[in-house]
Each structure stands twice: as structure tokens, then as C-alpha cells.
DOROLUM-132579 format. One record per residue (C-alpha): x, y, z; residue number from 1. Coordinates in nm, 3 decimals. Example, Ala and Ser with C-alpha at 12.3 -4.5 7.8 and 13.67 -1.06 7.14 Angstrom:
<sites>
SITE	c1	c2	c3	seq
SITE	1.230	-0.450	0.780	1 .
SITE	1.367	-0.106	0.714	2 .
</sites>
This chain:
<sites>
SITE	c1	c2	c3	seq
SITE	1.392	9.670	-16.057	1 .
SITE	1.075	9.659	-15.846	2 .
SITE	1.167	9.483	-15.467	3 .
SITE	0.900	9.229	-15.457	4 .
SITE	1.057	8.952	-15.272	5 .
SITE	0.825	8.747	-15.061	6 .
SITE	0.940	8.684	-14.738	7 .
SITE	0.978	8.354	-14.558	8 .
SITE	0.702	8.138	-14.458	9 .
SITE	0.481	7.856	-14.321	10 .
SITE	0.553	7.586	-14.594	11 .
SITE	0.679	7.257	-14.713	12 .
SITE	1.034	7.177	-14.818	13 .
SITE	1.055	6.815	-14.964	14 .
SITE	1.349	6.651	-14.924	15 .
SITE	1.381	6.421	-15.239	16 .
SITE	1.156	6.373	-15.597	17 .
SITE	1.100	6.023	-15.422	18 .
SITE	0.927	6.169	-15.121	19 .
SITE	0.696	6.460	-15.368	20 .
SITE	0.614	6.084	-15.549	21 .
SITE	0.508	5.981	-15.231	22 .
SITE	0.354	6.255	-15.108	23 .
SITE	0.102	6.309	-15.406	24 .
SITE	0.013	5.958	-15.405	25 .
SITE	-0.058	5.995	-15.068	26 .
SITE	-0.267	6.317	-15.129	27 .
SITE	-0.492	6.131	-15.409	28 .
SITE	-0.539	5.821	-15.154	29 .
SITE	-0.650	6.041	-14.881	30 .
SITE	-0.950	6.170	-15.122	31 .
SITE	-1.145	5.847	-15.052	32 .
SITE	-1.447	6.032	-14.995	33 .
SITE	-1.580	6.322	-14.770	34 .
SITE	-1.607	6.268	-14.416	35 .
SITE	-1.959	6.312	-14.188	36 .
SITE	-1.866	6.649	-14.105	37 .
SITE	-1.768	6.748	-14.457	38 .
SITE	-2.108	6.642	-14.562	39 .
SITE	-2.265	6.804	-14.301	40 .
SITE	-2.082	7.123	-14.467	41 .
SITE	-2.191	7.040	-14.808	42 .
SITE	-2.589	7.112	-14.682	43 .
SITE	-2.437	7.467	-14.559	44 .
SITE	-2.260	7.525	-14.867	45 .
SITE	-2.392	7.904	-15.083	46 .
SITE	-2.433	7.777	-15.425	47 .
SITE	-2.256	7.986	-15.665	48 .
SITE	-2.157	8.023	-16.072	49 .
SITE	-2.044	7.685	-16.230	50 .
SITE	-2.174	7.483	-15.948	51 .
SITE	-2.355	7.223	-16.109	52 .
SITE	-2.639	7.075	-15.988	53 .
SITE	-2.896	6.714	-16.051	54 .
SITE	-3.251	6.819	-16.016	55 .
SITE	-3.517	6.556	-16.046	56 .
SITE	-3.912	6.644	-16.072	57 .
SITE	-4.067	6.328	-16.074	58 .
SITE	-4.402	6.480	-16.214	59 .
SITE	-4.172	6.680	-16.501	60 .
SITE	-3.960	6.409	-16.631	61 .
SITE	-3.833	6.669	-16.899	62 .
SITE	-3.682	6.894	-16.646	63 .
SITE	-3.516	6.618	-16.473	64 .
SITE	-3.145	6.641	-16.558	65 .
SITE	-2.788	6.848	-16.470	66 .
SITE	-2.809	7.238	-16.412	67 .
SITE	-2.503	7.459	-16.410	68 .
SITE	-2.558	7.771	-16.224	69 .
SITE	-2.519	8.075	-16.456	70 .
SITE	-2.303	8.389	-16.427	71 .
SITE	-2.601	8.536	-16.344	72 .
SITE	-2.661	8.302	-16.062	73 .
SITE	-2.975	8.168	-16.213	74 .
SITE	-3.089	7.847	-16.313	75 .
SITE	-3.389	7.788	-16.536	76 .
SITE	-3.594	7.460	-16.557	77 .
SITE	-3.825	7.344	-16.848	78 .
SITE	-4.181	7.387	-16.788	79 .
SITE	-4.071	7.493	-16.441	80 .
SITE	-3.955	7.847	-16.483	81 .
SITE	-3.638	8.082	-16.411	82 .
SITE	-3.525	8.089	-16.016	83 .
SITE	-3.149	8.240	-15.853	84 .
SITE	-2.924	7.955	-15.709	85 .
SITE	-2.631	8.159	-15.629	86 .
SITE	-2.645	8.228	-15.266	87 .
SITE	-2.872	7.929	-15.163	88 .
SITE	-2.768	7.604	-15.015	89 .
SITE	-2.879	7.302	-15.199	90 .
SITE	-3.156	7.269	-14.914	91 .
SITE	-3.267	7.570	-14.962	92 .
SITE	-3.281	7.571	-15.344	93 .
SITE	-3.476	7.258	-15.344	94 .
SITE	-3.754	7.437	-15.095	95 .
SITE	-3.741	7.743	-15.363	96 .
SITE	-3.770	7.520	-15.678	97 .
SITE	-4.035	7.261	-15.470	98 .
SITE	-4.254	7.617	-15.395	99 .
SITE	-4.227	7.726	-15.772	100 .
SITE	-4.272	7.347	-15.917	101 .
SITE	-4.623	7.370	-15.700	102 .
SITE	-4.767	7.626	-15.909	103 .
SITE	-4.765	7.410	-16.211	104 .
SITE	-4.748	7.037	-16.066	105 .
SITE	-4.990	6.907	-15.785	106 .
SITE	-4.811	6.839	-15.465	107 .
SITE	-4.456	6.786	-15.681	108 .
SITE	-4.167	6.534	-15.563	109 .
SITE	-3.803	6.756	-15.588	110 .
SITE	-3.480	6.629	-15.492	111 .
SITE	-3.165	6.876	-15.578	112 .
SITE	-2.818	6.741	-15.513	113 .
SITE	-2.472	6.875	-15.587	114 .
SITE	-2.321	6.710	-15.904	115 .
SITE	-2.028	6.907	-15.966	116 .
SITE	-1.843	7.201	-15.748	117 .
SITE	-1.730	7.502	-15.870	118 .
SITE	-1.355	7.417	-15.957	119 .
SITE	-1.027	7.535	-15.820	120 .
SITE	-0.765	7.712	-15.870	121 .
SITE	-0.371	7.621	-15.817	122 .
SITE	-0.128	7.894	-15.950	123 .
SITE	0.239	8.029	-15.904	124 .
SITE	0.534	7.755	-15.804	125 .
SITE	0.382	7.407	-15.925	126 .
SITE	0.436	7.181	-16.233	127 .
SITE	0.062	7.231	-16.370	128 .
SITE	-0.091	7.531	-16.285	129 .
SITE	-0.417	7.526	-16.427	130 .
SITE	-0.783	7.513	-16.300	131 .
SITE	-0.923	7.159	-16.125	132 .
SITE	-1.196	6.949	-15.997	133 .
SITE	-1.310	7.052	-15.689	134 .
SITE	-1.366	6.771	-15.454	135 .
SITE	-1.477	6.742	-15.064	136 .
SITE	-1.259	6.774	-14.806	137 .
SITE	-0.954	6.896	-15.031	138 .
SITE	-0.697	7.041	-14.842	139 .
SITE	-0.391	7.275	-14.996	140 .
SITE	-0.153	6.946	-14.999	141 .
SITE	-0.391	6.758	-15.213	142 .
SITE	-0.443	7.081	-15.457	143 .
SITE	-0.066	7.081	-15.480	144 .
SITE	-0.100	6.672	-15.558	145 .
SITE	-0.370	6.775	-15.855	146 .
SITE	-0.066	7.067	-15.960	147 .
SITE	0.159	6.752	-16.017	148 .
SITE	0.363	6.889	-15.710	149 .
SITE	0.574	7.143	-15.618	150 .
SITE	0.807	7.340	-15.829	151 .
SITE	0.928	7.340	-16.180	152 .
SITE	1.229	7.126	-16.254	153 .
SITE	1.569	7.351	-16.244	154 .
SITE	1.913	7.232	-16.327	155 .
SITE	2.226	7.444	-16.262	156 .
SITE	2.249	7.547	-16.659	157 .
SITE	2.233	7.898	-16.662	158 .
SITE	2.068	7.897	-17.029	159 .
SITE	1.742	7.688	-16.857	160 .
SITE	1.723	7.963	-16.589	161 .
SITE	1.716	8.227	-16.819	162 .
SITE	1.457	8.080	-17.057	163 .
SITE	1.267	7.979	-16.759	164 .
SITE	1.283	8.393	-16.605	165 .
SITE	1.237	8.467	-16.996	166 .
SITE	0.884	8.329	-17.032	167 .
SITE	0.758	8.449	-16.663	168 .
SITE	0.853	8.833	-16.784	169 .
SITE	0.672	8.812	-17.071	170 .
SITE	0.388	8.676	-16.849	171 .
SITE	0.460	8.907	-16.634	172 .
SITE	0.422	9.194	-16.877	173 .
SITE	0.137	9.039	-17.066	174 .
SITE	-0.047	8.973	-16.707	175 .
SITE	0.034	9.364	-16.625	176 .
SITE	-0.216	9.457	-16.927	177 .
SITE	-0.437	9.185	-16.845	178 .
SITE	-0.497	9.304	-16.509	179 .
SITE	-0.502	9.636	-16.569	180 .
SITE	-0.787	9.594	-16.832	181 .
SITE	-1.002	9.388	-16.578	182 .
SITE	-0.960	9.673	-16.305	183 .
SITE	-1.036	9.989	-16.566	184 .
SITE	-1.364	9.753	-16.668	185 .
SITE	-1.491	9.686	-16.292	186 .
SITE	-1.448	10.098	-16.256	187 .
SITE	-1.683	10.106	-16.532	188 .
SITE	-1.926	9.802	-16.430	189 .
SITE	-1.946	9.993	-16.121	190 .
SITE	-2.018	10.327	-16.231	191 .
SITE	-2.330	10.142	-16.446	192 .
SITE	-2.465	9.978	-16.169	193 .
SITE	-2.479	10.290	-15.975	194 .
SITE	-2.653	10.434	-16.268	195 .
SITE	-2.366	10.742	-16.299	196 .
SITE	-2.420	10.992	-16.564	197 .
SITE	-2.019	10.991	-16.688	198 .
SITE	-1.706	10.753	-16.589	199 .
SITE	-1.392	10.846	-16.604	200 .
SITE	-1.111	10.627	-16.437	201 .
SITE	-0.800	10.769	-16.304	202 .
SITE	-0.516	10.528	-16.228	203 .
SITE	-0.366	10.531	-15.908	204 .
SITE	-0.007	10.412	-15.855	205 .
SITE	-0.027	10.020	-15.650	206 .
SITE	0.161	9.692	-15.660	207 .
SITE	0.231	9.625	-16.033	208 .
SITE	0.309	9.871	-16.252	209 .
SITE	0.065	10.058	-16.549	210 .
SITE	0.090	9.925	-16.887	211 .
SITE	0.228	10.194	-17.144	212 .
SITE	-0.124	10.205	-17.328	213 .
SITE	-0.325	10.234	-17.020	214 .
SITE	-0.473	10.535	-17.191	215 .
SITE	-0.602	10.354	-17.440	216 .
SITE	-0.740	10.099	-17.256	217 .
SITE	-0.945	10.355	-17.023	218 .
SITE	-1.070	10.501	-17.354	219 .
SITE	-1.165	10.213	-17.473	220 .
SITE	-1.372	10.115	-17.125	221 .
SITE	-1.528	10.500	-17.129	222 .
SITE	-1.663	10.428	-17.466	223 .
SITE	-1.806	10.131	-17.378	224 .
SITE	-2.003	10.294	-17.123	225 .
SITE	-2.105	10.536	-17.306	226 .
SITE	-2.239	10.322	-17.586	227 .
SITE	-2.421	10.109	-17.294	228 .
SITE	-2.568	10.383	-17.102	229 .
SITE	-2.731	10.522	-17.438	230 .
SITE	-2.865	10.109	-17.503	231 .
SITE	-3.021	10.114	-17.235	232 .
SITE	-3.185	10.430	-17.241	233 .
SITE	-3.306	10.363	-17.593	234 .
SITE	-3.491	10.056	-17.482	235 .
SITE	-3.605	10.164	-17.183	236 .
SITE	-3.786	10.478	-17.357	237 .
SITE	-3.922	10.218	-17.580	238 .
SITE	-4.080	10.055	-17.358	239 .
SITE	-4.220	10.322	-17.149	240 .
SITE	-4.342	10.441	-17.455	241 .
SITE	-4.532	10.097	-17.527	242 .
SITE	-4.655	10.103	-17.154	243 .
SITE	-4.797	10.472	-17.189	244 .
SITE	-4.978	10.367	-17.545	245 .
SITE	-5.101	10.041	-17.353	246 .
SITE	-5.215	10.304	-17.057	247 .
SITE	-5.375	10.540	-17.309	248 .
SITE	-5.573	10.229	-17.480	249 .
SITE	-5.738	10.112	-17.182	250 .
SITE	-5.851	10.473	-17.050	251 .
SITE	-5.967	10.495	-17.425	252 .
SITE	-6.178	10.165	-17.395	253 .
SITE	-6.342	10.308	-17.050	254 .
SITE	-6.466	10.640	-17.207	255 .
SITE	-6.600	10.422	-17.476	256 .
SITE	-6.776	10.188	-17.253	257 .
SITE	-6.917	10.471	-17.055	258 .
SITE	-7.057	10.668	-17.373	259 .
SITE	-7.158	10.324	-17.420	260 .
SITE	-7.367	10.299	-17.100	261 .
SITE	-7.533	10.626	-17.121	262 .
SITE	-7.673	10.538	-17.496	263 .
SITE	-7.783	10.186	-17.375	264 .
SITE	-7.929	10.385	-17.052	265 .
SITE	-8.081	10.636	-17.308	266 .
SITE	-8.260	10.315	-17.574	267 .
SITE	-8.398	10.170	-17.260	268 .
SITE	-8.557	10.475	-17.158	269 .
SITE	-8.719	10.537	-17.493	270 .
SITE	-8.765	10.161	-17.548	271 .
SITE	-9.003	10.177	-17.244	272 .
SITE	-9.186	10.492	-17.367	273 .
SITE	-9.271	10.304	-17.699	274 .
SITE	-9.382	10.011	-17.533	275 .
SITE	-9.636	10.175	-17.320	276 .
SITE	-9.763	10.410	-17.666	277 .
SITE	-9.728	10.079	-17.850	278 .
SITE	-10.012	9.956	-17.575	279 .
SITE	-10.196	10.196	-17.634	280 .
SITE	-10.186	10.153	-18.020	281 .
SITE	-10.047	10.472	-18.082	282 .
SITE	-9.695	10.305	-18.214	283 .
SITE	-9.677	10.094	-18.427	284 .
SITE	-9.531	9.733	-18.382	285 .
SITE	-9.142	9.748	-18.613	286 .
SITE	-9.097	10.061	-18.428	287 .
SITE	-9.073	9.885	-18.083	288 .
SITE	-8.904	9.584	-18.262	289 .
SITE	-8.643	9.856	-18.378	290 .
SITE	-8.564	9.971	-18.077	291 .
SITE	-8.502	9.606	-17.894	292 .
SITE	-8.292	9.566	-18.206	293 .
SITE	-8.092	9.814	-18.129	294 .
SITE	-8.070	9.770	-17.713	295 .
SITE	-7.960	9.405	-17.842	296 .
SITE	-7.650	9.564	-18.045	297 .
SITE	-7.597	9.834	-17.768	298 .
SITE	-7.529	9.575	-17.498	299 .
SITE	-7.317	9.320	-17.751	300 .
SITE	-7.132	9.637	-17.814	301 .
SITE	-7.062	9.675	-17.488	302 .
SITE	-6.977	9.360	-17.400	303 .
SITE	-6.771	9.396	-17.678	304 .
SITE	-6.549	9.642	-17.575	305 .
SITE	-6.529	9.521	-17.222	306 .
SITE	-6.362	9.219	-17.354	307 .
SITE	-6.101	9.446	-17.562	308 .
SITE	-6.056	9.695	-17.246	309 .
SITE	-5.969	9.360	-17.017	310 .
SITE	-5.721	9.221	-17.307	311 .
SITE	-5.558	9.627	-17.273	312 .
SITE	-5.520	9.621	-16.923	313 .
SITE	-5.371	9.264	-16.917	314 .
SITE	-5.147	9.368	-17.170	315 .
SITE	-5.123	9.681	-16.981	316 .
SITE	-4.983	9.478	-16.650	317 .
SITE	-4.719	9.259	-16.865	318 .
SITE	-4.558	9.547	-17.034	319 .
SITE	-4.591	9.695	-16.671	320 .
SITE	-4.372	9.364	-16.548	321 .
SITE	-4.115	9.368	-16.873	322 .
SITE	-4.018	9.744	-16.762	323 .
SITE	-3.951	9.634	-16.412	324 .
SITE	-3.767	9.283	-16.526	325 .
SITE	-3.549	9.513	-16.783	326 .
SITE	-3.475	9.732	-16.466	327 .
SITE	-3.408	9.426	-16.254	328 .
SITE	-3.233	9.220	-16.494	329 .
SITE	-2.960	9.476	-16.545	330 .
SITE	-2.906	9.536	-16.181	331 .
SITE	-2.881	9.180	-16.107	332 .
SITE	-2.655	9.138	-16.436	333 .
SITE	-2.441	9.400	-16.330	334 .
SITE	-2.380	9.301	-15.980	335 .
SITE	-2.326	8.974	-16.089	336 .
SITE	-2.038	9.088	-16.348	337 .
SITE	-1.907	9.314	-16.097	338 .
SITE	-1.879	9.023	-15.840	339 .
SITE	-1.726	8.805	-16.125	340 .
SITE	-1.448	9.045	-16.266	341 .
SITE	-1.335	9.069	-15.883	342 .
SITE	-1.253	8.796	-15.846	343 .
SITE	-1.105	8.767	-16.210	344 .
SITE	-0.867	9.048	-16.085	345 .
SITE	-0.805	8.879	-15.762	346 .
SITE	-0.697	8.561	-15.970	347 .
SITE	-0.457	8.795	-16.205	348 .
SITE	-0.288	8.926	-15.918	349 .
SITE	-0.215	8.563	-15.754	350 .
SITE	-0.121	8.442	-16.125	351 .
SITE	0.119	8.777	-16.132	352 .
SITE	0.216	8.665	-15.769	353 .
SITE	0.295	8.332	-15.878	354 .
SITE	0.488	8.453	-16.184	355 .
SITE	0.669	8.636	-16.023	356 .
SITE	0.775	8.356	-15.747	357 .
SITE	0.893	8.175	-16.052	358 .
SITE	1.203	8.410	-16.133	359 .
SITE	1.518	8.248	-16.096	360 .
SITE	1.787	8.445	-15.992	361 .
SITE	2.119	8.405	-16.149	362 .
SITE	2.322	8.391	-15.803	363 .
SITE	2.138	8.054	-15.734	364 .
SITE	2.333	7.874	-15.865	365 .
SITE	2.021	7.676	-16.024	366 .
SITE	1.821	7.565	-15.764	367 .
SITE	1.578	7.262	-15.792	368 .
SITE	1.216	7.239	-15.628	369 .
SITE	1.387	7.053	-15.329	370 .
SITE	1.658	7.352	-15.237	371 .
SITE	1.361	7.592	-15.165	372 .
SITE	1.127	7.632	-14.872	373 .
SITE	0.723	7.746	-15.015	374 .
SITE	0.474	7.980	-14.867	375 .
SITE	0.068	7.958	-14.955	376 .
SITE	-0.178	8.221	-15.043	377 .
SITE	-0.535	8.144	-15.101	378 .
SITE	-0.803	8.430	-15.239	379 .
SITE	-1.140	8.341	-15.200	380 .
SITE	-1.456	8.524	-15.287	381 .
SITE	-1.256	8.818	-15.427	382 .
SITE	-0.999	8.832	-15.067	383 .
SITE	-0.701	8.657	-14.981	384 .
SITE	-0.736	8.466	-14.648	385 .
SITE	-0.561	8.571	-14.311	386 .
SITE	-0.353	8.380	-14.165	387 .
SITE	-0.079	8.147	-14.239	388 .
SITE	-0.165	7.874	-14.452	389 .
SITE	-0.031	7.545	-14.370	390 .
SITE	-0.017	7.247	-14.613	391 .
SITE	-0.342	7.101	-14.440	392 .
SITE	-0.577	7.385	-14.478	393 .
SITE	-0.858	7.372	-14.608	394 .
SITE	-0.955	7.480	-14.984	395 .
SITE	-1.319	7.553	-15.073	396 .
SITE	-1.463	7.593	-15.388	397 .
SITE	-1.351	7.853	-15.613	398 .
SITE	-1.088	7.880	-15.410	399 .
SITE	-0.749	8.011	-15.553	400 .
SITE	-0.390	7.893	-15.376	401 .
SITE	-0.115	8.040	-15.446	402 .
SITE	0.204	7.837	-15.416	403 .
SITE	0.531	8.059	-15.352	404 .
SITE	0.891	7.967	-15.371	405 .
SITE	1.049	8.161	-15.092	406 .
SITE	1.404	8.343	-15.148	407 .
SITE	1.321	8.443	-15.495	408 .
SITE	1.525	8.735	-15.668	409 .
SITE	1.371	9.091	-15.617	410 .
SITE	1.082	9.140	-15.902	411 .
SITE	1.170	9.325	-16.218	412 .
SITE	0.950	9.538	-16.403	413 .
</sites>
């Protein structure tokens, strides 16, 4: 037995089915539409993965259409190119894509608007918990509306209860792997974005309890990095390699056009000589004609390999740009994942939360979703909130509540 009762809090406690009827129909009529503030709030909103956005380039007709924001916070438009949303309001996204739209359209017309918010997320003590629409204005009472309401139905038959504690242990237990995976692999998506030589993860004791194969999963994680780290250092030799034989080609095409030079410098010279003996009708006539022949080829030869030392050096500059894009790329993929599987492991431990808030004790003598008082957590961006949360608070986008049944038996590993 692990004591991980939640204590008492700020919360709702509805007095009849009638009145949670009410109350959600309530909740969906008060979602009419946001208010002037709440749009106001929607210009300051930080665009983020699986936000979705309607961009429209009246110039690009192709590129007009719906965007979702990658898990690599980018967004890329046809015939437009490849720019980062996450972080930017919609204003400022629009300025960014309006600036980068400019260098292939003539004075373009942009207009960016939100289509679709990242969703939500409504776990532990509700009828549905699942993910849901995110819409402006939603507060934790109308997120508990989308849930279907508080609480699972519970009748006094002590089979139902222990069914019902039945299936949130083996949750439990198959959330307690679950999360453990997801905080061995942010170890390791950490150590690669700090470009360590070695990872090796030691597990520290916290709330929940290790799975038994916790070995294996931090072998499994190690190897992974392993195989990674040696990817990437394959490719990036590879292309350093490319980039010094691109190098070496255009310092190869400048010693030729300066051997080049000197024997055009050299036919001039001597074509001059044999003009002035040709004058003086000491030299015949072809001879001068060969030598202008051969000043002709000299200089096309040149020209020549002017053209092929220019094509080098701009090919020179783009492999120049791919070895700093791989570079970049996998620092801004990494971060990215990093940021993502935080907040994936923030989500497991509210789902774990919630399952747990779900265990029925058998001295309840089967209490229903009325007989119980509920307390609110909501995680966002990877933290839970401070403060108590009240059933009018306000829930964001990406937002994950929490819903807790207070007076719940002590957890059990």
C-alpha cells in the first residue's frame, strides 16, 4: 500500500443527476462565442504544435488553404517556403510569412487566422476522459460539460466496485511502465541535444513506483542513443567530406585559371613579337594567324573554366548551408521532442493521478458521483498550475485538468 490520498479541496459537489443535466447544458450554452477580451487574447496567443491555422496568399492561390503546425513547430507553404510558427502569435506569423512571401510575390496580400486550437485535455474522475476541441473562453466547468460530467456511475454492489478498482490497477500498472519509458527517453533526448559522448540513466526513487523491467527499458533507451549518436556522425562526416572535395575543386579551378593567365599573358607577348617581325617581312603570315588562333582558345579556355570554378563555389556555399541545416535541424528537432515528451510525461502523471482518484474503497459503501466532493489540477506547458482551481478557471490550449474525487482510499501499488 502506497498512501496517496488526495486531500480535500476547492471543488464542486452536485447535488442530483438532474442538476449535472443541467449544469452541462448550461456549460455548452454559455460557449456562444468568445467575448472582446477573449479575442483580444487570441492576437496574444504563442502558436504551438497542432494549432491549425487558414493562410490565404492572394497572389499564390495554391498555398492558400489549412496549416497544422508541426511537432517541429514549423509550417511549410507551397511555392512559399519552410518558416517556425510555434512561439509566434498569429500577428506575428502573418508579418514573418508576409516578409518571406515578398521574396517571391510583388508586394503580396497575407491574411493568417486561427482555424483550429490545439485541443484539450480532461482526465481522472469524469464519464469521458479523452482529448477535446479546444474552444475560446472555456473554463474548467465547461471541460467537465465536454467529459459528459463528473464521476463514473457507482452503485452500492460490491462486485461493480471491484471491477471498477480492477481496471484502474491495471491502468495503474500499465501507466507505471508507460511513464517510466517516457522519462528514461527524455534522459536520453536530453543527453543528445547536449551532444554527450555516453548516457546512462539512473533511476531515482519519486511518486510512483519503478516497473520490474526498468532495466530493460534503460537498455533499450542507451542503445538507442548509441545507434543515433553514430547516425549522425556518419552523415555528418559525409558531408564534410563532400564540402572539403567541393573546397578542394574550386582551389583546383583557381590554380588552373592562373596557369591559365600566365600562358595567355605569355601568347600575347610573343603574339606581339611576331606581329612586329611579320611587319617587317621576316615572319611569315600562318605563323601570326597561329598564334591569334591560339590566344582565341587560351581566353575561351579561360572563360571556360571560370564558368566551372563559379558553378564549384556555388555548389561549394550550398553544401556549406546543408552542413549547417543538418546541425540546426537536429537541434531544433531535439528540443522540440524534448519539449513534447514533457509534457507527454506531465499528462501520464495526471492520467496516473486521475486513476488513481478512481479507486473505490470497499468501506464506502458504494458511493455515487453525487456523495463526493472534487478537487482540479491543470498542467500546462509541462507544469501544473498554482493555486486552487475553481470550477470557473480558465483552461487554455493544451491544457490538461485533472478532475479528483476527494476521500478516495489510500493508493495501492
Amino acid at each position: 500500500m502506497i498512501d496517496r490520498s488526495f486531500p480535500p479541496g476547492a471543488g464542486h459537489r452536485p447535488a442530483r443527476s438532474f442538476a449535472l443535466a443541467v449544469l452541462v447544458w448550461i456549460c455548452l450554452l454559455g460557449r456562444v462565442g468568445p467575448t472582446a477580451a477573449q479575442a483580444t487574447a487570441a492576437q496574444d496567443y504563442a502558436l504551438a504544435p497542432e494549432d491549425v491555422l487558414q493562410i490565404t496568399i492572394l497572389e499564390r492561390e495554391e498555398a492558400n488553404g489549412a496549416y497544422k503546425v508541426g511537432v517541429d513547430g514549423m509550417i511549410s507553404v507551397p511555392g512559399i517556403g519552410a518558416l517556425r510558427a510555434a512561439g509566434e502569435t498569429p500577428r506575428s506569423f502573418e508579418e514573418k510569412l508576409t516578409a518571406l512571401a515578398a521574396e517571391v510575390v510583388v508586394s503580396p496580400s497575407v491574411a493568417v487566422q486561427m482555424l483550429e486550437y490545439r485541443p484539450v485535455y480532461v482526465l481522472g474522475d469524469v464519464r469521458e476522459p479523452d482529448k477535446y476541441a479546444f474552444a475560446p473562453g472555456l473554463t474548467v466547468m465547461q471541460a467537465v460539460a465536454l467529459a459528459r460530467g463528473l464521476g463514473r456511475p457507482m452503485t452500492g454492489d460490491a462486485f461493480t466496485r471491484n471491477v471498477v478498482n480492477l481496471r484502474a490497477e491495471q491502468a495503474i500498472e500499465e501507466g507505471i511502465v508507460e511513464l517510466a519509458g517516457a522519462r528514461v527517453r527524455l534522459a536520453r533526448l536530453r543527453a543528445e541535444a547536449a551532444e554527450a559522448d555516453s548516457f546512462a540513466y539512473t533511476p531515482e526513487p519519486g511518486r510512483y513506483p519503478l516497473p520490474p523491467d526498468i532495466d530493460r527499458i534503460i537498455a533499450g533507451e542507451e542503445a538507442l542513443f548509441e545507434t543515433a549518436k553514430q547516425a549522425f556522425a556518419r552523415k555528418l562526416s559525409q558531408m564534410q567530406a563532400t564540402l572539403e572535395a567541393r573546397r578542394t575543386e574550386t582551389e583546383s579551378y583557381a590554380k588552373q585559371i592562373e596557369s591559365q593567365n600566365e600562358l595567355l599573358k605569355t601568347i600575347t607577348a610573343e603574339l606581339e613579337e611576331v606581329r612586329d617581325l611579320h611587319e617587317r617581312g621576316i615572319v611569315p603570315v600562318n605563323r601570326l594567324n597561329t598564334l591569334a588562333r591560339t590566344r582565341i582558345i587560351t581566353r575561351s579556355q579561360v572563360l571556360q573554366t571560370k564558368s566551372l570554378q563559379r558553378q564549384a563555389a556555388v555548389d561549394e556555399r550550398q553544401n556549406e548551408q546543408e552542413l549547417v541545416a543538418l546541425v540546426e535541424d537536429r537541434k531544433v528537432a531535439l528540443a522540440s521532442q524534448v519539449q513534447n515528451m514533457a509534457e507527454t510525461i506531465t499528462r501520464l502523471e495526471a492520467r496516473l493521478d486521475g486513476e488513481y482518484a478512481l479507486l473505490d474503497g470497499s468501506d464506502t459503501g458504494g458511493r455515487s458521483a453525487e456523495d463526493d466532493s472534487y478537487s482540479f489540477e491543470i498542467y500546462r506547458d509541462g507544469e501544473r498550475v498554482d493555486g486552487t482551481v475553481t470550477m470557473t478557471a480558465e483552461v487554455r490550449p493544451g491544457d490538461t485538468l485533472v478532475v479528483i474525487r476527494n476521500k478516495v482510499h489510500d493508493r495501492v501499488n
